[in-house]
N, CA, C and O atoms as a GROMACS GRO file, in nm:
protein
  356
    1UNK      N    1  15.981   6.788  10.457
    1UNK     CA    2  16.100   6.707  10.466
    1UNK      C    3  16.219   6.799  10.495
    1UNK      O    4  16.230   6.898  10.424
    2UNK      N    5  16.328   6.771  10.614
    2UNK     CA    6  16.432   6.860  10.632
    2UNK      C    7  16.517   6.781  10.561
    2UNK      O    8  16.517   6.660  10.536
    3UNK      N    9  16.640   6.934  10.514
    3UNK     CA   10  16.701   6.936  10.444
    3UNK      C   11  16.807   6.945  10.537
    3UNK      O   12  16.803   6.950  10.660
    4UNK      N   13  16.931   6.944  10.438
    4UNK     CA   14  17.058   6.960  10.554
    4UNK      C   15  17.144   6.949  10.361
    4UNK      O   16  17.114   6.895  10.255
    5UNK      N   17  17.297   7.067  10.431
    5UNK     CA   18  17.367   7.048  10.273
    5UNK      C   19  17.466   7.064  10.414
    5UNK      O   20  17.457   7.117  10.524
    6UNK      N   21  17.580   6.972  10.328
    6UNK     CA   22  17.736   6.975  10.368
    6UNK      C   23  17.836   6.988  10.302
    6UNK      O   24  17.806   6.978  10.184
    7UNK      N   25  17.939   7.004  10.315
    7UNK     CA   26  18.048   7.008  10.220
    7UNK      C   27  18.116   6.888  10.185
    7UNK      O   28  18.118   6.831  10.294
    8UNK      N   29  18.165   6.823  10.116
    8UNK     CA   30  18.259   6.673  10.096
    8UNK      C   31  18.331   6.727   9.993
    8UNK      O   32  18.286   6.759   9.882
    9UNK      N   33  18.459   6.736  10.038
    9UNK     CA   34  18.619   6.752   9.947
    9UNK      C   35  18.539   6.891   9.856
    9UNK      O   36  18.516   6.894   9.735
   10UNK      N   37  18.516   6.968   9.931
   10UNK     CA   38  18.498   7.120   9.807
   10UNK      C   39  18.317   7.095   9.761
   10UNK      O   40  18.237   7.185   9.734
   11UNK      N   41  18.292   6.953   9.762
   11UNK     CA   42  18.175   6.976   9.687
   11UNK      C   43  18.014   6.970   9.746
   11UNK      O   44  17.987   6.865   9.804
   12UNK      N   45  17.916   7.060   9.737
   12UNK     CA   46  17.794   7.094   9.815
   12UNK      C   47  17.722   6.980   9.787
   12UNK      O   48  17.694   6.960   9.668
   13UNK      N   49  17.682   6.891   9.882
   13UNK     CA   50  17.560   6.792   9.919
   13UNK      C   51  17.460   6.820   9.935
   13UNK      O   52  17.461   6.923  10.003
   14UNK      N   53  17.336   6.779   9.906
   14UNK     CA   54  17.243   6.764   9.947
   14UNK      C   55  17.198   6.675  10.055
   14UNK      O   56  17.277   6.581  10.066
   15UNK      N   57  17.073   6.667  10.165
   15UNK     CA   58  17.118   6.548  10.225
   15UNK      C   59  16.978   6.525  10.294
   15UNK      O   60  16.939   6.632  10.338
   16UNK      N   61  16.888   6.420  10.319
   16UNK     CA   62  16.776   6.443  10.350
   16UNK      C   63  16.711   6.294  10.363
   16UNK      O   64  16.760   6.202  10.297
   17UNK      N   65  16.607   6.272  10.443
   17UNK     CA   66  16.583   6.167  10.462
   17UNK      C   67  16.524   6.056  10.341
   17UNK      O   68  16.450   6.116  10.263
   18UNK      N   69  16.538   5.931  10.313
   18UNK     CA   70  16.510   5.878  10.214
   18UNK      C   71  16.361   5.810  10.159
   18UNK      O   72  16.323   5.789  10.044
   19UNK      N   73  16.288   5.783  10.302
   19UNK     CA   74  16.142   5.794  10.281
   19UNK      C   75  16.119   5.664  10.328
   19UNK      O   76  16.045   5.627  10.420
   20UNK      N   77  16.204   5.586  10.241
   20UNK     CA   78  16.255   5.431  10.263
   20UNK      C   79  16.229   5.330  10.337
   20UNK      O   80  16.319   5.261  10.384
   21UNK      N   81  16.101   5.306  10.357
   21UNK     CA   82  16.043   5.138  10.531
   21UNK      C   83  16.123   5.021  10.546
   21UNK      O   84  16.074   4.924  10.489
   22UNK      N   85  16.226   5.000  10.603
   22UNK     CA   86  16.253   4.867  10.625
   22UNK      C   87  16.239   4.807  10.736
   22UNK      O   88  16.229   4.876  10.838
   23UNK      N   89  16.234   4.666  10.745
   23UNK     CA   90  16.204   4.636  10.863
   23UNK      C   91  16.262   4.653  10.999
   23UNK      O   92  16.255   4.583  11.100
   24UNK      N   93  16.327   4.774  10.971
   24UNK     CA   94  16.417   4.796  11.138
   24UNK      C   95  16.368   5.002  11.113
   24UNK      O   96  16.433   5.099  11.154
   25UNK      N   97  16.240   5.002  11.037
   25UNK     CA   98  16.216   5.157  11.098
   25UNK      C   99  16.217   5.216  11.178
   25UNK      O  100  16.252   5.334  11.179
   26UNK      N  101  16.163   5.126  11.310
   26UNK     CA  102  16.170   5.180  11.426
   26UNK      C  103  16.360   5.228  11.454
   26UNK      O  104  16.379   5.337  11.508
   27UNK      N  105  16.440   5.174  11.430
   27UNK     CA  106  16.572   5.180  11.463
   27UNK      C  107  16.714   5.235  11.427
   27UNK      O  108  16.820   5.245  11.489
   28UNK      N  109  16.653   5.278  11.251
   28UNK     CA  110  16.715   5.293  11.138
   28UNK      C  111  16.626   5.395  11.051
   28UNK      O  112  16.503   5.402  11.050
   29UNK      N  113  16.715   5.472  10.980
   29UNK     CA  114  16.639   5.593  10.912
   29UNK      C  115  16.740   5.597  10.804
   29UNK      O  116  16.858   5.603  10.835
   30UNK      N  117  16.700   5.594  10.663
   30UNK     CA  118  16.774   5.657  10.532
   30UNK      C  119  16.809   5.762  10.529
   30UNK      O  120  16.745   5.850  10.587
   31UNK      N  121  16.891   5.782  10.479
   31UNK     CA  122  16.964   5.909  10.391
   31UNK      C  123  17.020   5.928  10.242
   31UNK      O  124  17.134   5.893  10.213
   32UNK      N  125  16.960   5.966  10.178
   32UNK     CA  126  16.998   6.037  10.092
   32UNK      C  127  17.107   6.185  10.043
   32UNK      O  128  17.081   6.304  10.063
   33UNK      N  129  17.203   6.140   9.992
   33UNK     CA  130  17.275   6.278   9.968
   33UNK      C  131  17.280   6.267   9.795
   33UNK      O  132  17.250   6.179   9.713
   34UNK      N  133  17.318   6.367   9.789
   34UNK     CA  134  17.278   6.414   9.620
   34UNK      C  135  17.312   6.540   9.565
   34UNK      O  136  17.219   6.619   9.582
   35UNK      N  137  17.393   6.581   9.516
   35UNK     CA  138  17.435   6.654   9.427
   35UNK      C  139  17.421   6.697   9.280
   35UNK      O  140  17.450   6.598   9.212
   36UNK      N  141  17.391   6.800   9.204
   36UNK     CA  142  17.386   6.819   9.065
   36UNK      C  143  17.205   6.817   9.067
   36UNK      O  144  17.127   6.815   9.162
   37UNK      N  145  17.176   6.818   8.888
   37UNK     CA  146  17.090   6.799   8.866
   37UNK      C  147  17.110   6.692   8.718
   37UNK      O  148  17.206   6.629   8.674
   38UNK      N  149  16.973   6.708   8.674
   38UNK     CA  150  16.983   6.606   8.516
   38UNK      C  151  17.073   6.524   8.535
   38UNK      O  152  17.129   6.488   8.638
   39UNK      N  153  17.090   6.482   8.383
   39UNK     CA  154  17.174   6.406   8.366
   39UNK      C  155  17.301   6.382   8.489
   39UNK      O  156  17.341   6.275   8.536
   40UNK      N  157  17.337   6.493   8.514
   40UNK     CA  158  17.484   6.519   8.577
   40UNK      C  159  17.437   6.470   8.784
   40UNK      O  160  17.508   6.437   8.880
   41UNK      N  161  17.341   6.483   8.772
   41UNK     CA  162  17.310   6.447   8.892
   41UNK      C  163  17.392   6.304   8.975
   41UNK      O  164  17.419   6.204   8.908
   42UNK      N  165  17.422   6.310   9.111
   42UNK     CA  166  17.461   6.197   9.140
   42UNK      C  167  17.422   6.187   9.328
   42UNK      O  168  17.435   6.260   9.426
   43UNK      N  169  17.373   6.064   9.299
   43UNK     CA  170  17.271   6.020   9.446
   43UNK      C  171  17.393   5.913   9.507
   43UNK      O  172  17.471   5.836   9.451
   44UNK      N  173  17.369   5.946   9.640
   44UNK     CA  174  17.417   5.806   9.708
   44UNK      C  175  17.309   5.799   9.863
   44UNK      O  176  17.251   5.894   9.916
   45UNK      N  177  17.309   5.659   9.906
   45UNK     CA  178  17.236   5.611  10.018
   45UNK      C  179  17.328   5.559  10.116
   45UNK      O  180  17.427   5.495  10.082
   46UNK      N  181  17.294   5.589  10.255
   46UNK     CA  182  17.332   5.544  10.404
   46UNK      C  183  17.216   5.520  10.481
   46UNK      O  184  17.112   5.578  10.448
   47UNK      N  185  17.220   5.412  10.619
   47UNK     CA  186  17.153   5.412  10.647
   47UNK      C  187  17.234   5.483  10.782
   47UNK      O  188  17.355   5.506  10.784
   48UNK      N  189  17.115   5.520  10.923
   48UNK     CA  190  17.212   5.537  11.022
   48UNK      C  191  17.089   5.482  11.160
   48UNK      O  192  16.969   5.470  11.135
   49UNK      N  193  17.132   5.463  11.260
   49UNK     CA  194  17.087   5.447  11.407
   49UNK      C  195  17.092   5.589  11.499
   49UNK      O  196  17.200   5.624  11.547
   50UNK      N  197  16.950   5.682  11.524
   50UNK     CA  198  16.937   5.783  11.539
   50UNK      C  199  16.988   5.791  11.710
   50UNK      O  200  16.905   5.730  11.778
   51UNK      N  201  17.084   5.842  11.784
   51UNK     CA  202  17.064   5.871  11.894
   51UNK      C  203  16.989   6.017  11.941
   51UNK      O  204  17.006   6.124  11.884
   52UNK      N  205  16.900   5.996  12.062
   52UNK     CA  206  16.790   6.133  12.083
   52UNK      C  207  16.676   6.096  12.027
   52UNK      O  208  16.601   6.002  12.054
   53UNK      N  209  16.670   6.183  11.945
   53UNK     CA  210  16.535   6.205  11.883
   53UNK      C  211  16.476   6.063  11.832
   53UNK      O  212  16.574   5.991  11.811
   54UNK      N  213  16.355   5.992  11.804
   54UNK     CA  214  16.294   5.934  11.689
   54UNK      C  215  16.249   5.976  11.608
   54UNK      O  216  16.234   5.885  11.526
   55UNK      N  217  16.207   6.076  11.566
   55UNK     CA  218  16.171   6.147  11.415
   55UNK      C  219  16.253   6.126  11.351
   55UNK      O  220  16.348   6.077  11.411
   56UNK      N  221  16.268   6.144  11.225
   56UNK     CA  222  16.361   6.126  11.112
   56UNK      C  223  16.430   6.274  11.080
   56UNK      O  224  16.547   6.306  11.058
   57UNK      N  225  16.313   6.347  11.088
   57UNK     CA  226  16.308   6.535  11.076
   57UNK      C  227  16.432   6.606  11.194
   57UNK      O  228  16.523   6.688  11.180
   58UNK      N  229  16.366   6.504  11.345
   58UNK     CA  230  16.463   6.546  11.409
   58UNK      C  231  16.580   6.484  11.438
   58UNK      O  232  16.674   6.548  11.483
   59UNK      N  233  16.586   6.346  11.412
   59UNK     CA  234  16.716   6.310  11.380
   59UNK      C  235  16.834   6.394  11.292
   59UNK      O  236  16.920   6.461  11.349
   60UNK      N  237  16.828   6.387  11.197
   60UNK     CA  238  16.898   6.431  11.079
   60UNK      C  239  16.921   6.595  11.163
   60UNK      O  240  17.032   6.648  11.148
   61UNK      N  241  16.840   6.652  11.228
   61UNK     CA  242  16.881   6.807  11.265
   61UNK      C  243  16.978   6.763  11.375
   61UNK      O  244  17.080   6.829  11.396
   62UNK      N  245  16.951   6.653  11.446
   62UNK     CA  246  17.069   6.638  11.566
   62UNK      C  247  17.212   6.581  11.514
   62UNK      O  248  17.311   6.574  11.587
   63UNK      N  249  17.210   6.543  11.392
   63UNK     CA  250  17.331   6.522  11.334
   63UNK      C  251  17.458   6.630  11.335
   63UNK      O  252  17.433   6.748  11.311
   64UNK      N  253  17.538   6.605  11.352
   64UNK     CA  254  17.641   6.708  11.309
   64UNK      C  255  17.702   6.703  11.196
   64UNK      O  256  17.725   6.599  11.136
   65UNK      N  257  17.731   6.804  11.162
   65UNK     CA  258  17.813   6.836  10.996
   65UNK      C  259  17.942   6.728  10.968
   65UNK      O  260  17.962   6.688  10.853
   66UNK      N  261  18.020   6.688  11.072
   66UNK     CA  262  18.151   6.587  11.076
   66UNK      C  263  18.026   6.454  11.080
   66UNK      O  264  18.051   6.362  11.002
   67UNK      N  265  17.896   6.439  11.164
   67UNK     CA  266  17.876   6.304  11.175
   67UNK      C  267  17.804   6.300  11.025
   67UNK      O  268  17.799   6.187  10.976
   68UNK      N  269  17.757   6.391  10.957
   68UNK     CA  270  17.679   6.321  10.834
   68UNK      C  271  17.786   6.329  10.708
   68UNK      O  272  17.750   6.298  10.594
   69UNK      N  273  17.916   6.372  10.738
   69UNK     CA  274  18.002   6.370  10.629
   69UNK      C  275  18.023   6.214  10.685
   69UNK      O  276  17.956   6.156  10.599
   70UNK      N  277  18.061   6.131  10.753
   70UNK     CA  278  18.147   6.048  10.771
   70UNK      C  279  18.026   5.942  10.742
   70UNK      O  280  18.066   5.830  10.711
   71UNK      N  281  17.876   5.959  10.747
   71UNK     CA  282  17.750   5.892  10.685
   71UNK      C  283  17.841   5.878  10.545
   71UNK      O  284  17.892   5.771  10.512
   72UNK      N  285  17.856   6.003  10.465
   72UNK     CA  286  17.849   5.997  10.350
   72UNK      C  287  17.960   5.874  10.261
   72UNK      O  288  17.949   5.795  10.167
   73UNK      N  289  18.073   5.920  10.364
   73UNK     CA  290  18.213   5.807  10.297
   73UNK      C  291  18.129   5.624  10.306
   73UNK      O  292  18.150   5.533  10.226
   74UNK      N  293  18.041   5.621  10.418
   74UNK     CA  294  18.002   5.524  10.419
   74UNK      C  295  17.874   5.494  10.361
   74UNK      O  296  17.821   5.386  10.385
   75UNK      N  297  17.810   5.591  10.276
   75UNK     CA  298  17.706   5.573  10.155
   75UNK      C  299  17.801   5.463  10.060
   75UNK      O  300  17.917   5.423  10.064
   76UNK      N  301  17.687   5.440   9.978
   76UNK     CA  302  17.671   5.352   9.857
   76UNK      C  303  17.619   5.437   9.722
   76UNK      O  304  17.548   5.536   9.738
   77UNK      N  305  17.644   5.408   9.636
   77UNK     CA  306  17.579   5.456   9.515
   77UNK      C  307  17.489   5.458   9.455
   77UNK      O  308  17.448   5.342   9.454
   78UNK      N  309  17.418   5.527   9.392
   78UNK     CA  310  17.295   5.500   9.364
   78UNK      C  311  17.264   5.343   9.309
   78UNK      O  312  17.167   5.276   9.345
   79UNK      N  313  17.371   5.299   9.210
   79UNK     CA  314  17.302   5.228   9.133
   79UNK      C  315  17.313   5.074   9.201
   79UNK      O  316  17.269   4.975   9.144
   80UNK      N  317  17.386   5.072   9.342
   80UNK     CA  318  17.362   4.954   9.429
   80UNK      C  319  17.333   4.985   9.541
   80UNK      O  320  17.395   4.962   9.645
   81UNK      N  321  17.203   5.057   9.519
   81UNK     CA  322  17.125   5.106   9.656
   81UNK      C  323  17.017   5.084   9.589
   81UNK      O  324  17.002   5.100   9.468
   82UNK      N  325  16.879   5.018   9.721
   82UNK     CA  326  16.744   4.961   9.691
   82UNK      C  327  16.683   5.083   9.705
   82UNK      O  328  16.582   5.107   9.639
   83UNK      N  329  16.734   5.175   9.794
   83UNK     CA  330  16.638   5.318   9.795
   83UNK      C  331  16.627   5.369   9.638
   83UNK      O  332  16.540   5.454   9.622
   84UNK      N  333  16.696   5.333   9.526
   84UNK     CA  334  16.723   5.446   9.395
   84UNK      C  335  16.654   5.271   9.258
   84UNK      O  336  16.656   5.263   9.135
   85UNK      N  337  16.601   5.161   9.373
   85UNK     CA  338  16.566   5.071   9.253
   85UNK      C  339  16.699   5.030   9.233
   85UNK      O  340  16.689   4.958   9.134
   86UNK      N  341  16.801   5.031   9.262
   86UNK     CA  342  16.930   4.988   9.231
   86UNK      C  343  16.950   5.054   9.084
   86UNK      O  344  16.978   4.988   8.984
   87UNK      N  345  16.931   5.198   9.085
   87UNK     CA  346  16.974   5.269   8.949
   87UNK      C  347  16.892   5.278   8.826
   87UNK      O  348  16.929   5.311   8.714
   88UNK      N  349  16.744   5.233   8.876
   88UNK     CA  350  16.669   5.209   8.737
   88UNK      C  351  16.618   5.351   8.745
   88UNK      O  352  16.595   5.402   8.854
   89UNK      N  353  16.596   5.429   8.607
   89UNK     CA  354  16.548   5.576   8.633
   89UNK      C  355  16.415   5.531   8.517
   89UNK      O  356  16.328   5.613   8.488
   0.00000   0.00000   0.00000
């Protein structure tokens, strides 16, 4: 699974595909970004429409650092995102 970290306001992301099948796979690919660990940890989900590539692996590498920050403002939070169970741990 590729990885990818960015910066948002000072703080290091994590960022990587979400695994996630919905019915527009062919068209649409998850993301996951995530920061911390334990307790302190904090997830959020985006979805996006890959131009180029169809892989997910190579999507996310054709991203740019400005296009997956501006994914991120438009993530959701873990705990009203279906990728995270909507927050159930």
């Amino acid at each position: 699974m590729a990885k990818r970290t960015i910066d948002v306001n000072g703080e290091r992301w994590e960022v990587y595909p979400s695994g996630r099948v919905t019915v527009y796979s062919l068209d649409e690919f998850g993301l996951i970004f995530e920061r911390g660990s334990g307790e302190q940890r904090e997830r959020r989900a985006s979805r996006y429409s890959p131009v180029g590539s169809r892989r997910r692996d190579g999507s996310l590498a054709e991203l740019s650092d400005a296009e997956l920050v501006a994914l991120f403002h438009q993530s959701q939070p873990e705990w009203t995102a279906p990728e995270f169970d909507y927050g159930e741990r």
